[in-house]
C-alpha positions in Angstrom: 18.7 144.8 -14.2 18.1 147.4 -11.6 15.1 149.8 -11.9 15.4 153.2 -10.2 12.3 153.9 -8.9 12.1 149.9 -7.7 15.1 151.2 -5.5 13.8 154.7 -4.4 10.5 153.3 -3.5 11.7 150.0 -1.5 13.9 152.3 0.6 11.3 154.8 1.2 9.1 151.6 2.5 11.6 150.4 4.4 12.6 153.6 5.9 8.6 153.5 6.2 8.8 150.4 8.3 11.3 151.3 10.8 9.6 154.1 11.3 6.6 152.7 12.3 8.7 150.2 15.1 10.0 153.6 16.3 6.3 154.8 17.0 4.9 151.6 18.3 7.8 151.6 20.5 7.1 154.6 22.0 3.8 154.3 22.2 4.5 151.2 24.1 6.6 152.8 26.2 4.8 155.7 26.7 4.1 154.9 30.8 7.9 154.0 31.5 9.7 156.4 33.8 12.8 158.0 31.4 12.0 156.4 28.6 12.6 158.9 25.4 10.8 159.1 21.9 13.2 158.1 19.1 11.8 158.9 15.6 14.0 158.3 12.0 15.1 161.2 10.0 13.3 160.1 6.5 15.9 162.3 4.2 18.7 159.5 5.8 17.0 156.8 6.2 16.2 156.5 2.7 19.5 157.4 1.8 20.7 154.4 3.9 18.1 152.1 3.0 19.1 152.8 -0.9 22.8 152.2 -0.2 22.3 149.1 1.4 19.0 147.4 1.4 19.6 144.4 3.1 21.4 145.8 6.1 20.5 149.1 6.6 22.3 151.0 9.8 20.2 152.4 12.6 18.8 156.0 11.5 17.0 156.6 14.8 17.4 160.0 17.1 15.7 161.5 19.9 13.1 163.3 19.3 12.2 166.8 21.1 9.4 166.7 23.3 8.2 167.8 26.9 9.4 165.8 29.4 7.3 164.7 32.1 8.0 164.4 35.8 9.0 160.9 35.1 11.1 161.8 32.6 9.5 160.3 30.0 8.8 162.5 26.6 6.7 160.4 24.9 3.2 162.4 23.8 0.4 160.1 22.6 -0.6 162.7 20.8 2.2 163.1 19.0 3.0 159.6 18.2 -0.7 159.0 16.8 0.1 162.1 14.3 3.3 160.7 13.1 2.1 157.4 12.8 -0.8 158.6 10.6 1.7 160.3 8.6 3.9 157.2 8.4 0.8 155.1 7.0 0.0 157.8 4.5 4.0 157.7 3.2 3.5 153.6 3.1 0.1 154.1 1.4 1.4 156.5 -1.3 4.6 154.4 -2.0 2.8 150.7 -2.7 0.2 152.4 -4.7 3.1 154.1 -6.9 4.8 150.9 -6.5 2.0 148.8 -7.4 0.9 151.2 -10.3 4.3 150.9 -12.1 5.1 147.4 -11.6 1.2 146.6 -13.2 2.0 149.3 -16.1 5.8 148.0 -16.9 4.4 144.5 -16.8 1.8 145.3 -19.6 4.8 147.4 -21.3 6.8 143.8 -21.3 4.0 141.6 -22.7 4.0 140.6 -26.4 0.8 142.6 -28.3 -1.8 139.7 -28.9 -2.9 141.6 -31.9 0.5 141.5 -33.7 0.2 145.0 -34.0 
């Protein structure tokens, strides 16, 4: 038995996830000379993470940015914004996930009054 929102919510946490390799990534890279900043469009990324969970293909793009004299793009700035956005999409998505698994477990338990 598959439940829908079960679905939705594990791909938008594991669109979530790679996400937030793509940031520490550039973070990590943000000193090496041409490196660019990749981010994930969500909108796919989720679609692909629904489609196939197990395997999803790589979402990842350039993002725009300034590029430095090095040629590296990556702003530390930007990356500590996204990645606070990131943790508020993971934080919002367990909680609902969390919230509905607790309330469809009660659903499925026998009533101990017989009522």
């Amino acid at each position: 038995m598959q439940i829908g929102f079960l679905n939705f919510y594990g791909g938008v946490l594991g669109a979530a996830q790679d996400r937030a390799a793509l940031i520490a990534n550039n973070i990590a890279n943000a000193d090496t000379p041409g490196f660019k900043a990749k981010d994930v469009d969500f909108t796919k990324a989720i679609a692909s993470q629904m489609a196939n969970p197990n395997g999803a293909p790589d979402t990842s793009q350039y993002r725009a940015g300034t590029v430095g004299l090095d040629g590296n793009d990556v702003s530390l700035d930007t990356e500590r914004v996204e990645a606070a956005k990131n943790a508020e999409t993971m934080s919002a998505a367990s909680t609902f996930l969390h919230q509905s698994t607790a309330d469809l477990v009660m659903a499925l338990r026998p009533n101990p009054a017989g009522n």
